[in-house]
ZANU-577244 format. One line per field, with one value per residue (C-alpha): residue number from 0; residue in three letters; x, y, z. Coordinates in steps of 0.2 Angstrom, whole numbers, padded with zeros to 4 digits. Each point is the difference from the previous one (the first is absolute). Last residue first. Example, Ala and Ser with C-alpha at 12.3 -4.5 7.8 and 13.67 -1.06 7.14 Angstrom:
<zalos>
nr <- 1_0
rest <- SER_ALA
px <- 0068_-0006
py <- -0005_-0017
pz <- 0036_0003
</zalos>
This chain:
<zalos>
nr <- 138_137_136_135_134_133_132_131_130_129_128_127_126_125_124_123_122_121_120_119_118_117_116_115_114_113_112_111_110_109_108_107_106_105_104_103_102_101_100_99_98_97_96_95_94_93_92_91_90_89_88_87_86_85_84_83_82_81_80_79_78_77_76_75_74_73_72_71_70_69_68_67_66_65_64_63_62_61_60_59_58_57_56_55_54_53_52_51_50_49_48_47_46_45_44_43_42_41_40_39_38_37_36_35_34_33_32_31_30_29_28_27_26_25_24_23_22_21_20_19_18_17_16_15_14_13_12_11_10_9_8_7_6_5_4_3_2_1_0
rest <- UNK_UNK_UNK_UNK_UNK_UNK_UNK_UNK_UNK_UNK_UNK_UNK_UNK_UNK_UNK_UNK_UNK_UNK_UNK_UNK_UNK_UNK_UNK_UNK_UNK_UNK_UNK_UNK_UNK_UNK_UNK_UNK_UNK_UNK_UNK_UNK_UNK_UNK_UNK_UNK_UNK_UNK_UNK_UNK_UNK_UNK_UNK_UNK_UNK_UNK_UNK_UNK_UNK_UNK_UNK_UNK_UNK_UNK_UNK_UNK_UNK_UNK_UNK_UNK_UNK_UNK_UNK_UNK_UNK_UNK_UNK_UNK_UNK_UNK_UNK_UNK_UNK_UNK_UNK_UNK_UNK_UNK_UNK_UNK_UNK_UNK_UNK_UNK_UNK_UNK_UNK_UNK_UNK_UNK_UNK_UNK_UNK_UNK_UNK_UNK_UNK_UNK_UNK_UNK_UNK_UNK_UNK_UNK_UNK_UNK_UNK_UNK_UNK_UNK_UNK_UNK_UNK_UNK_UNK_UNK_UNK_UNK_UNK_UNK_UNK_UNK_UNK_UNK_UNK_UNK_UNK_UNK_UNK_UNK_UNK_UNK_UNK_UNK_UNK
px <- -0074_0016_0012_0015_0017_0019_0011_0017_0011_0017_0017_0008_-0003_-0016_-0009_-0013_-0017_-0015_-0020_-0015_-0016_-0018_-0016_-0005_0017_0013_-0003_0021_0003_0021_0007_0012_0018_-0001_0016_0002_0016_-0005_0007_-0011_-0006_-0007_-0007_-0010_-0006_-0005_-0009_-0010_-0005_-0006_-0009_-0010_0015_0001_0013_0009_0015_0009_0008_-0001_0005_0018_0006_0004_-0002_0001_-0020_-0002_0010_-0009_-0017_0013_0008_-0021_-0013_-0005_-0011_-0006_-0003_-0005_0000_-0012_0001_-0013_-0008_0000_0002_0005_0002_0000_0013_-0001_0014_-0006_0006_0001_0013_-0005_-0020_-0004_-0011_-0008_-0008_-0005_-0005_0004_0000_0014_-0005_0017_-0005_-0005_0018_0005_-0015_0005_0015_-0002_-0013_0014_0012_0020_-0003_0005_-0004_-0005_-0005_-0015_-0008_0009_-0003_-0006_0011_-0005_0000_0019_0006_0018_0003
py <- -0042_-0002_0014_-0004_0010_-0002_0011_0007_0004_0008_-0009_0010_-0014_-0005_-0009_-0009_0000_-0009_0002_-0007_0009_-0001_0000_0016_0008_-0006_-0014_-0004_-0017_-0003_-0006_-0012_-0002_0020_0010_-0006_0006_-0005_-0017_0002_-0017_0010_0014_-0012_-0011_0017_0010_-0020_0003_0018_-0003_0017_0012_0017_0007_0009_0012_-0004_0008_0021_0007_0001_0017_0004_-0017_0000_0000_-0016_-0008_0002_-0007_-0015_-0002_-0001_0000_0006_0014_-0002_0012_-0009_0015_-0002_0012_-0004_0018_0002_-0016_-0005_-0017_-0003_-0011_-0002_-0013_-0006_-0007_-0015_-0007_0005_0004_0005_0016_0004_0017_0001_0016_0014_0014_0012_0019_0007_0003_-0019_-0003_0009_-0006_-0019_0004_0010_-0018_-0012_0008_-0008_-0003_-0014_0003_-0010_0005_-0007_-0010_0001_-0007_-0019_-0012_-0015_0000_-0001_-0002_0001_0004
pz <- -0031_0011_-0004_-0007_0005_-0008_0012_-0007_0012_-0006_0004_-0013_-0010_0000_0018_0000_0009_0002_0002_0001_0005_0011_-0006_0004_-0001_0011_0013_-0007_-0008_-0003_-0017_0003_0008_0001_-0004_-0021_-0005_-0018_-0009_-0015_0006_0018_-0012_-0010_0014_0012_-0016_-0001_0018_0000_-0014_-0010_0008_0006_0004_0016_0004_0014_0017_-0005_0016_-0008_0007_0017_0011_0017_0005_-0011_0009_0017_-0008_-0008_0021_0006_-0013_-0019_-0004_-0017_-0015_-0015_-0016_-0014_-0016_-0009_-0001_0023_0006_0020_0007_0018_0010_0017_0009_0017_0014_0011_-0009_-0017_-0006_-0016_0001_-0016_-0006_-0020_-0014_0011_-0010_-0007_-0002_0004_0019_-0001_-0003_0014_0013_-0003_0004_0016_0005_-0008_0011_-0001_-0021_-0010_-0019_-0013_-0019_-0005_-0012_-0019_-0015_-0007_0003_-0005_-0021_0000_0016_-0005_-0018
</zalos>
């Protein structure tokens, strides 16, 4: 079995949004908190993501920039961009999937001023062409 005694559940469910602010407000109106706020900065920009749990359910809501922010705006249905899980080592999840020969997109897991401490993260894609996001945050 892949990952077997690493992965450890699910984290968050990630979805792009063109208003983090209106967002933000809809899922509150459903009893969802805000849990973490991040700004990663792109070009001269910003992308703002905030985490938002309500019963362990967690959804990542993040406003991307320019032509992706403009993307986002086209689509119909699909909003959903990846689903997250939790790992206990992000880097040996990364070894095992790259020599299960998985359609790894990152070149190695990538650092995010996530969380407290910080968080690792990659993604692969299954099949259908799916994201599946493996996420460790930094103790």
């Amino acid at each position: 079995m892949l990952l077997e005694g690493n992965l450890q559940g699910s984290q968050h469910i990630g979805i792009p949004v063109r208003d983090i602010e209106a967002s933000k407000a809809f899922y509150g109106g459903f009893g969802f908190q805000e849990i973490m706020y991040a700004e990663i900065p792109v070009n001269g920009d910003a992308v703002k993501a905030v985490m938002m749990s309500k019963s362990g359910l967690t959804v990542e809501l993040y406003q991307l920039v320019g032509e992706e922010l403009e993307e986002i705006a086209t689509r119909k249905d699909g909003h959903v961009d990846h689903i997250a899980m939790t790992v206990l080592d992000i880097d040996k999840a990364f070894d095992d999937l790259q020599a299960a020969g998985m359609d790894i997109i990152e070149e190695a897991p990538v650092s995010l001023d996530f969380w407290e401490n910080g968080c690792k993260y990659f993604t692969i894609r299954g099949p259908n062409g799916e994201k599946l996001e493996f996420n460790q945050i930094i103790q």
